[in-house]
N, CA and C atoms as a LAMMPS dump frame, in Angstrom:
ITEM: TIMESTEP
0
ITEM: NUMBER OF ATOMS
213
ITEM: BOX BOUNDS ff ff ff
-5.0000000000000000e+02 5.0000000000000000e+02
-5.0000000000000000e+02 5.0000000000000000e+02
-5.0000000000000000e+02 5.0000000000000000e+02
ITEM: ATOMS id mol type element x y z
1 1 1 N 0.817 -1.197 0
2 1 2 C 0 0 0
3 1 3 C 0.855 1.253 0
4 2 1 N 1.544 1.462 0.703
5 2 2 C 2.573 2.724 0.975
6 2 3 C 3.673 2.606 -0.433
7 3 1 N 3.638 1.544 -1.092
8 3 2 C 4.396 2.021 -2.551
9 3 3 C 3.631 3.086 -3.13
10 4 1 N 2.124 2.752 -3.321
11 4 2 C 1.535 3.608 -4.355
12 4 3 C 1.674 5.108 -4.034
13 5 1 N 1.368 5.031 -2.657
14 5 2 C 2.102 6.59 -1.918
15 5 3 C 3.501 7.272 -2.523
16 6 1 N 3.896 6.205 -2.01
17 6 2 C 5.418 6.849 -2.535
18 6 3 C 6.319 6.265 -4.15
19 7 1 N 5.4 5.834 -4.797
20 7 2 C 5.29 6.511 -6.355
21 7 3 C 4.766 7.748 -6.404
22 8 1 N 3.501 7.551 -6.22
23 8 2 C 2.93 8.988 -7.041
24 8 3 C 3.64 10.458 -6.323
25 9 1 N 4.309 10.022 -4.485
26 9 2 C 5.271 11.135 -4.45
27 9 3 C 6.118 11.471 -5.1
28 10 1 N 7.039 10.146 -5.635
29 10 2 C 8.259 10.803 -6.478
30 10 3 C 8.026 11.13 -7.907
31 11 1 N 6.616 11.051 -8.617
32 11 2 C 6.261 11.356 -9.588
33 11 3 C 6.277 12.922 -9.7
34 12 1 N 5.589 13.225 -8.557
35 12 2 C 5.655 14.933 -7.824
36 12 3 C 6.787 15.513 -7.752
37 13 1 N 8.231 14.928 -7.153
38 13 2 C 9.149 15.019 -6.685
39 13 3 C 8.812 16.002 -4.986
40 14 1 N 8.061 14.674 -4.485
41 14 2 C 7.69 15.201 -3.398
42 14 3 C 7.945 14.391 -2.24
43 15 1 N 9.493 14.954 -1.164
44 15 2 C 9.777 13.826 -0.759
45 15 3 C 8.964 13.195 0.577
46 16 1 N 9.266 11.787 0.291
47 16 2 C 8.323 11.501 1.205
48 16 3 C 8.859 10.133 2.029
49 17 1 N 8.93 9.798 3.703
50 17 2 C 9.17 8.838 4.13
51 17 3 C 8.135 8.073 4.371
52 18 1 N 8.408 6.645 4.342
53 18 2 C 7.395 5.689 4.848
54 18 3 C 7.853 5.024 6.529
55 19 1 N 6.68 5.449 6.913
56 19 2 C 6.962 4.432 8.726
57 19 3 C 6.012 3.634 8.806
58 20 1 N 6.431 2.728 9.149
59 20 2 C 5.566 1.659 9.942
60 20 3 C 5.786 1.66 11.011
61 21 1 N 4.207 1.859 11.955
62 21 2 C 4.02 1.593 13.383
63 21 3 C 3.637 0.499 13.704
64 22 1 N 4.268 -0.275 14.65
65 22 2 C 3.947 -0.97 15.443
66 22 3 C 3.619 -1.45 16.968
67 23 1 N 2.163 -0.486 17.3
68 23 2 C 2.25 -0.357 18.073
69 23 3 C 0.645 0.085 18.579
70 24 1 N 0.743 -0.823 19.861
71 24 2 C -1.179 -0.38 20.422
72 24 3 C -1.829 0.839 21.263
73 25 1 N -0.363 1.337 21.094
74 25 2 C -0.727 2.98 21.505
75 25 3 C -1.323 3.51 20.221
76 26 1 N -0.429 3.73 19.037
77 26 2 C -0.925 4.449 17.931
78 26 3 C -1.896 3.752 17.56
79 27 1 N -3.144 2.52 17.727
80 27 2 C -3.785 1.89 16.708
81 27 3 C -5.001 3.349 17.613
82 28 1 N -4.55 3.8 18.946
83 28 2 C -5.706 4.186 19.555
84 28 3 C -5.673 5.817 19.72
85 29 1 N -4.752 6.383 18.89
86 29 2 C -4.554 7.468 18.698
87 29 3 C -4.98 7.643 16.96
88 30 1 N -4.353 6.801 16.325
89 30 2 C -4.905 6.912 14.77
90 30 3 C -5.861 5.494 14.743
91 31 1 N -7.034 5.646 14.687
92 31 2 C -7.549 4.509 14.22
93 31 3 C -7.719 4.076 12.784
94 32 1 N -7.056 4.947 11.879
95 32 2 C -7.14 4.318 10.692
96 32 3 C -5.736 3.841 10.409
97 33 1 N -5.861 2.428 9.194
98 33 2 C -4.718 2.091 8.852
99 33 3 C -3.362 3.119 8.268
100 34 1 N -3.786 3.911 7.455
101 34 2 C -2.959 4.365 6.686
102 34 3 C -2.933 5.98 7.222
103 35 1 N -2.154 6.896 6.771
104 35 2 C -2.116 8.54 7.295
105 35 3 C -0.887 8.908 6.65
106 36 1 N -1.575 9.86 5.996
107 36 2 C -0.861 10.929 5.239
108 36 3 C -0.086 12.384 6.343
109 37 1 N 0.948 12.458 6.799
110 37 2 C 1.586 13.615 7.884
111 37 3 C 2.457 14.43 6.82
112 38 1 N 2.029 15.838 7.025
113 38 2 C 3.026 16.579 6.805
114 38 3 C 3.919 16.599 7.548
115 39 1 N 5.475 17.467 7.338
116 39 2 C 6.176 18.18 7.759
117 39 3 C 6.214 18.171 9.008
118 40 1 N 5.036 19.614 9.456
119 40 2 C 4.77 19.772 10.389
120 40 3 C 3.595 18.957 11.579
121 41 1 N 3.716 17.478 10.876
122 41 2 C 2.583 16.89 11.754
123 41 3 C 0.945 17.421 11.795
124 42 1 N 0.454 17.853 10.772
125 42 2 C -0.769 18.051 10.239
126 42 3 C -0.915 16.78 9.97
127 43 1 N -2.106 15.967 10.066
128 43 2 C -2.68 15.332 9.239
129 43 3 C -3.497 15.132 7.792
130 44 1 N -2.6 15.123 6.931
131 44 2 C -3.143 15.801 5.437
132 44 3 C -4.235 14.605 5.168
133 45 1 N -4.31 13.263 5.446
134 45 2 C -5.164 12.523 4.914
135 45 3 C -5.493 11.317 5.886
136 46 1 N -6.461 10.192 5.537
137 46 2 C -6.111 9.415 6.993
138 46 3 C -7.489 8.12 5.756
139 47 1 N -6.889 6.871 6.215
140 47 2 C -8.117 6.315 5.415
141 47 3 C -7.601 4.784 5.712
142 48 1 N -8.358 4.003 5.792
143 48 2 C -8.499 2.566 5.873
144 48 3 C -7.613 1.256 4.053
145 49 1 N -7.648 2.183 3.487
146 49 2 C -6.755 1.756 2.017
147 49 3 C -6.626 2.991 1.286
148 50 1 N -5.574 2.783 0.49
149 50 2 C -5.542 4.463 -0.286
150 50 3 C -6.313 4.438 -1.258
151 51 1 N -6.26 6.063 -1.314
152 51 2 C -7.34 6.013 -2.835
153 51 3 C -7.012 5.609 -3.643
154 52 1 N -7.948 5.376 -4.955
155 52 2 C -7.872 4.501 -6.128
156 52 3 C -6.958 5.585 -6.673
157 53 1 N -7.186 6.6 -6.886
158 53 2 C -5.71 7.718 -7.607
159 53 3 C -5.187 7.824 -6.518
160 54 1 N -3.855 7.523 -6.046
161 54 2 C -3.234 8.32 -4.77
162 54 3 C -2.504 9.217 -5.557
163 55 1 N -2.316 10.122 -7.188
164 55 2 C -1.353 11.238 -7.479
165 55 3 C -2.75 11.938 -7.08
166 56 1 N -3.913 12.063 -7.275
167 56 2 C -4.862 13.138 -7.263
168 56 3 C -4.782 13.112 -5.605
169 57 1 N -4.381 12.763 -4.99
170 57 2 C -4.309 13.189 -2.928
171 57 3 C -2.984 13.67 -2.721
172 58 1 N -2.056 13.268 -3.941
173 58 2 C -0.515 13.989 -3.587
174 58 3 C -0.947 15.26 -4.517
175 59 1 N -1.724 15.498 -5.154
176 59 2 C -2.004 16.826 -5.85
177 59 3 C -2.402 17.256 -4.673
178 60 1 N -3.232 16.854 -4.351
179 60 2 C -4.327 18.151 -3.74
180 60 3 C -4.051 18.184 -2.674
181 61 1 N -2.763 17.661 -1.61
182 61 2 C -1.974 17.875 -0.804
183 61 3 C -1.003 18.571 -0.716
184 62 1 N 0.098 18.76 -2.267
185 62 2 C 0.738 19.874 -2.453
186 62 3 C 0.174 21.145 -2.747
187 63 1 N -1.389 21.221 -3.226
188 63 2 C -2.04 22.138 -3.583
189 63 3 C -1.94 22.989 -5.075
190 64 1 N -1.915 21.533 -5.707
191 64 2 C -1.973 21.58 -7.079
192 64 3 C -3.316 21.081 -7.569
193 65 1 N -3.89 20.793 -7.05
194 65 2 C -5.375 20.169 -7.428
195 65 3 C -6.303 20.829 -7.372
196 66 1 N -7.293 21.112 -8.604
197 66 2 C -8.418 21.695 -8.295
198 66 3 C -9.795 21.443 -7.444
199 67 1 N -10.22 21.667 -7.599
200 67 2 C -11.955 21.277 -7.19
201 67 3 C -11.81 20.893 -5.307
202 68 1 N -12.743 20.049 -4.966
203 68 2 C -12.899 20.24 -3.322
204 68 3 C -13.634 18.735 -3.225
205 69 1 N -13.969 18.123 -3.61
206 69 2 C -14.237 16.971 -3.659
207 69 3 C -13.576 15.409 -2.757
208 70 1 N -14.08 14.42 -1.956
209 70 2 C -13.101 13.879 -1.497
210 70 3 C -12.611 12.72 -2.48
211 71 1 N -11.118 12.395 -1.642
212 71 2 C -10.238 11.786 -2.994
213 71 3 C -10.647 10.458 -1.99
């Protein structure tokens, strides 16, 4: 799952690390599988599998994407 993430980041050239948690503190702080973190620890996205486009959520996360719609 976190490849498709981090394709469509470096498609962007948008860098990006992958972590895996393991751990039953975070299942109860993030209850979803997957989460998109900025930088600054914003939560840009959060979802149970990624979207079917994950470049249209790395768009509209760098704020290249139009419209308002969820991805």
């Amino acid at each position: 799952m976190s490849a498709l993430f981090a394709a469509a980041a470096a498609q962007r050239g948008v860098p990006m690390a992958v972590v895996g948690v393991d751990s039953d503190g975070a299942a109860t702080l993030y209850p979803h599988k997957l989460l998109l973190s900025r930088p600054d620890l914003h939560v840009a996205w959060r979802g149970h599998k990624p979207p079917e486009h994950p470049i249209v959520l790395i768009d509209r996360v760098r704020g290249a994407a139009a419209g308002g719609g969820r991805v």
